[in-house]
NUBAMI-785971 format. One line per 2 residues: number of its first residue (from 0); for each residue x negated, y, z negated of C-alpha. Coordinates in steps of 0.001 Angstrom, whole numbers. Last residue first. Example, Ala and Ser with C-alpha at 12.3 -4.5 7.8 and 13.67 -1.06 7.14 Angstrom:
BEGIN
1) -13670:-1060:-7140; -12300:-4500:-7800
END
This chain:
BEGIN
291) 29205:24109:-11272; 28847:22338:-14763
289) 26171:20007:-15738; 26791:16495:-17450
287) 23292:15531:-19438; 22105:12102:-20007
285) 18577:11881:-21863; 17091:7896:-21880
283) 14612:6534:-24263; 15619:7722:-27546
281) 13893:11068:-29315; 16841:12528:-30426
279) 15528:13396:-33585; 18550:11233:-35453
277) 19340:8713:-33137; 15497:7755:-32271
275) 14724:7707:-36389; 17579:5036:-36665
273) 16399:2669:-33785; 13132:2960:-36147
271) 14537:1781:-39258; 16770:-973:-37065
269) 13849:-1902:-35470; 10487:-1812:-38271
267) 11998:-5314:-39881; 12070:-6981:-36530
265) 8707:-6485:-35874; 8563:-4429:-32586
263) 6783:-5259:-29429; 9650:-3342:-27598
261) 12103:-763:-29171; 15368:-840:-26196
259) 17410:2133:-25281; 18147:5117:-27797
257) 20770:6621:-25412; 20760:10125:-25527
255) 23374:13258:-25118; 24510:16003:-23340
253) 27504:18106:-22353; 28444:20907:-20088
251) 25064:22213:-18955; 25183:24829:-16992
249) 21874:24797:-14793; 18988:26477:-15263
247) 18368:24898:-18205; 18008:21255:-16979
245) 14134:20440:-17611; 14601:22048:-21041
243) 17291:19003:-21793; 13581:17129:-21270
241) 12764:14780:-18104; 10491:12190:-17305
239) 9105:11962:-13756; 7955:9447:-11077
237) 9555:6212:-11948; 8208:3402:-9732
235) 10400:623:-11034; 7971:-1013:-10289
233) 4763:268:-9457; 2979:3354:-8183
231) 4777:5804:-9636; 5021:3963:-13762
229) 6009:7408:-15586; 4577:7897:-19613
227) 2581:4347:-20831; -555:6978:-21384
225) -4469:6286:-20870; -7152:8365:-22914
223) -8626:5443:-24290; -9971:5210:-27677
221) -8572:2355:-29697; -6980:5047:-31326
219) -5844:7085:-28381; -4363:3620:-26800
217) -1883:3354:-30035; -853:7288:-30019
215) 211:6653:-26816; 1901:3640:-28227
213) 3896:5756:-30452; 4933:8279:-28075
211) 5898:5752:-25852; 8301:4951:-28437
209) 9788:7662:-29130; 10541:8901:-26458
207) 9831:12802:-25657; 9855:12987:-22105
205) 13254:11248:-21870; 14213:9082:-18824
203) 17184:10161:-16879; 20510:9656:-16524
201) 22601:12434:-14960; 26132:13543:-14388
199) 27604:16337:-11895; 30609:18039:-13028
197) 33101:20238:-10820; 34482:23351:-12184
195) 33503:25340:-8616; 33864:22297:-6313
193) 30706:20079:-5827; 28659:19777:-2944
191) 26659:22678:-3740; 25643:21210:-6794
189) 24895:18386:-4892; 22198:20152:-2979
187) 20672:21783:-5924; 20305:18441:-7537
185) 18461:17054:-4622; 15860:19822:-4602
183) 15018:20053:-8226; 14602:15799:-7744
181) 11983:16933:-5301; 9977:13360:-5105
179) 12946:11431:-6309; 12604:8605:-8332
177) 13101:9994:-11769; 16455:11464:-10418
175) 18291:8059:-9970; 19215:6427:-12581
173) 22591:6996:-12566; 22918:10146:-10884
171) 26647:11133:-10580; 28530:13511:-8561
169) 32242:14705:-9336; 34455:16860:-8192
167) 33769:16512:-4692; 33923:18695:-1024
165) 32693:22159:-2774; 30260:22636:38
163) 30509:20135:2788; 28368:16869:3196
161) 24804:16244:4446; 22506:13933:3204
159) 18608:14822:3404; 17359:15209:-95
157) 19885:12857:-1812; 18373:9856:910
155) 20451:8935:3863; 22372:5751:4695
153) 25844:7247:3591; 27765:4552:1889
151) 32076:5388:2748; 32683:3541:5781
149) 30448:721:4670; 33446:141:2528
147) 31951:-1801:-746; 33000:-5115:-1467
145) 31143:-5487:-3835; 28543:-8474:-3032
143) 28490:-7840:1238; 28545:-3598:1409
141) 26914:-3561:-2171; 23434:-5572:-1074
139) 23747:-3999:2411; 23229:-409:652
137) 20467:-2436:-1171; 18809:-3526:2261
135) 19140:-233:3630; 17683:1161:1037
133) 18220:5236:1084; 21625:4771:-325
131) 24550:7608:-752; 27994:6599:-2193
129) 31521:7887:-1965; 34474:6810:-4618
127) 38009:8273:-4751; 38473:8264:-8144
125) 41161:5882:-9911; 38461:4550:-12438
123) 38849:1241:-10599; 36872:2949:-7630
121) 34404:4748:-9820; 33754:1068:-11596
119) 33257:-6:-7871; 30901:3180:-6733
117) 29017:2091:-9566; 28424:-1473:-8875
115) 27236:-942:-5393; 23869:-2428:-5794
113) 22186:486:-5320; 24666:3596:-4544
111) 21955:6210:-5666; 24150:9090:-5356
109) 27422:8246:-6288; 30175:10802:-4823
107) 33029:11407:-6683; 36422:12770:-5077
105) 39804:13382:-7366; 42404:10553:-6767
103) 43809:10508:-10163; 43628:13527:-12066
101) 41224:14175:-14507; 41078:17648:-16637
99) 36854:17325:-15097; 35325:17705:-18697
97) 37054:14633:-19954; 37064:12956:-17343
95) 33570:12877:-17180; 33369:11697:-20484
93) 35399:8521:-19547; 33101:8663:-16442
91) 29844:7982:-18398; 31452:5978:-21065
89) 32571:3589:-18347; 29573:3322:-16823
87) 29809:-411:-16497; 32669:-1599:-18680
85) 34249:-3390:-16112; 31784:-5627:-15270
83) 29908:-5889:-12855; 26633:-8572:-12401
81) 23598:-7651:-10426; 21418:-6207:-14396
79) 22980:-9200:-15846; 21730:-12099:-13498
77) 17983:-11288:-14230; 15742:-9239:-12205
75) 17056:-5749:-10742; 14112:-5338:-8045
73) 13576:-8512:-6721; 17766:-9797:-6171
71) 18029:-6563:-4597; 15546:-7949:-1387
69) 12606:-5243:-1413; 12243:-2076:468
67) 12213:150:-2288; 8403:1276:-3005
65) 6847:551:205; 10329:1124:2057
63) 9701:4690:1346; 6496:5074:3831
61) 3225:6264:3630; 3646:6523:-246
59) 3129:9209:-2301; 1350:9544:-5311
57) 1435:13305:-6983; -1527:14456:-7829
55) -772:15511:-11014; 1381:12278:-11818
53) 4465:13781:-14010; 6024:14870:-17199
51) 8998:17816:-17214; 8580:19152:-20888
49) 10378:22872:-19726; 7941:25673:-20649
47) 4693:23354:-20991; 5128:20971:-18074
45) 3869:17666:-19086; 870:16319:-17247
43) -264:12521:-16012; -3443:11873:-14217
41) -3533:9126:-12014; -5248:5924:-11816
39) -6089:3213:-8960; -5721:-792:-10210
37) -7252:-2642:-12336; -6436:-3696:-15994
35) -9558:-3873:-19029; -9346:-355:-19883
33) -5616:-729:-20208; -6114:-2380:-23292
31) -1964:-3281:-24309; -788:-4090:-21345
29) -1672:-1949:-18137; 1376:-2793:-15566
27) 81:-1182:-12404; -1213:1693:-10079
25) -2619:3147:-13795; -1590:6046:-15849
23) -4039:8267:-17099; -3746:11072:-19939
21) -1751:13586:-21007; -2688:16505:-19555
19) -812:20095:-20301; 646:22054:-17677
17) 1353:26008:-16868; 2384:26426:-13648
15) 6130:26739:-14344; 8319:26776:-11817
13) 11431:25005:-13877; 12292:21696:-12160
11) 9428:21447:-9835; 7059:22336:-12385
9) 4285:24209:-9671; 934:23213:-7935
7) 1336:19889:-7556; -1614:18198:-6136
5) -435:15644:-3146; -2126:11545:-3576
3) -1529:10411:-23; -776:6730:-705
1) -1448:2862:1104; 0:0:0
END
């Protein structure tokens, strides 16, 4: 796989040129002495004014199939991550709801469509569900598995679809803004896409974990300067992390975080530490509904 590595010269969510490094992050899994793995590393920085954290250069691949073009059944391992159900994202759009007034029939668009399964819970919600996929073998994934009308998946990326101003009243980002190289970019196109009042949703990882601030700390004291932060040149090739800072030029209606799993704990430290991410609101993932 070959990568032009692109300096950044400027936040891409808030401008700011003023970064602090982290440390390195390696072109694969590092394990606990990261000294020891091989692969090509990158310096990772966190933005200053808004806590955005990313590879400084940035990695990019020649080609987007590099990172995504994999059979589905590869990427999301395990029979629970491709089944449905109908509780997935049902908080998300139950909230949703509540900020949109819901009526039955309004428009959402699910950027991101992956496997399909949240354009289906959309669809049972009684929203009338769109999709955008980059993959074409995902976007065939949800088209065969789900049922999905090909009609209504968009092959394009968030950064190059095209659809009116104000045409939805709801957008969502599952987990989709961390792999985006201009995620800044794609959210100020569906902002436009959305009808004054509308409400676009995002999960993204936090920049201030818990956890990987604890096994930063970990690889400092055996005295390495590498960091678990991102993963963009391997799976599942996250890119940035994200603060509610990273957000503030946007209205944001609601927020929230999900404390997300505590690996390579002893069972006594995980409900004591699960605890800790609830109350600093320092858990894995930030979601945050912003208003247009």
């Amino acid at each position: 796989m070959r990568y032009e590595f692109k300096p950044v010269s400027a936040c891409n969510m808030c401008g700011s040129t003023d970064f602090r490094f982290l440390g390195m992050r390696l072109s694969a899994s590092q394990g606990w002495t990261p000294r020891r793995a091989k692969g090509i590393a990158v310096p990772v920085k966190r933005c200053r004014a808004c806590g955005l954290v990313f590879a400084d250069p940035q990695p990019i691949p020649e080609s987007l199939a590099d990172h995504y073009g994999l059979p589905p059944d590869e990427y999301w391992i395990g029979e629970a991550q491709r089944h449905w159900t109908p509780a997935y994202l049902s908080d998300e759009i139950a909230e949703a709801k509540r900020l949109l007034d819901f009526t039955p029939g309004m428009k959402a668009l699910d950027v991101g469509v992956g496997l399909g399964k949240g354009m289906r819970s959309l669809a049972a919600a009684g929203f009338d569900a769109w999709g955008i996929e980059p993959s074409p073998e995902f976007r065939d994934h949800a088209i065969a598995k789900f049922d999905v009308d090909p009609d209504r998946v968009a092959l394009a990326a968030a950064e190059t679809a095209e659809f009116p101003d104000g045409h939805f009243d709801f957008v969502t980002f599952g987990a989709v803004l961390e792999h985006l190289y201009d995620p800044a970019l794609a959210l100020d196109r569906a902002m436009r896409w959305l009808k004054p009042g509308g409400i676009l949703h995002a999960e993204v990882p936090s920049s201030d974990y818990l956890m990987s601030r604890l096994l930063n700390l970990f690889f400092t004291l055996r005295g390495t300067n590498y960091v678990t932060n991102i993963s963009p040149m391997h799976s599942p090739f996250h890119l940035y992390e994200f603060t509610l800072r990273s957000f503030r030029k946007y209205e944001v209606a609601h927020h929230g975080y999900m404390i997300g799993v505590t690996p390579h704990l002893p069972k006594l430290l995980t409900r004591p530490v699960e605890w800790l991410m609830a109350w600093s609101r320092t858990g894995m993932q930030l979601i945050v509904y912003l208003r247009r």
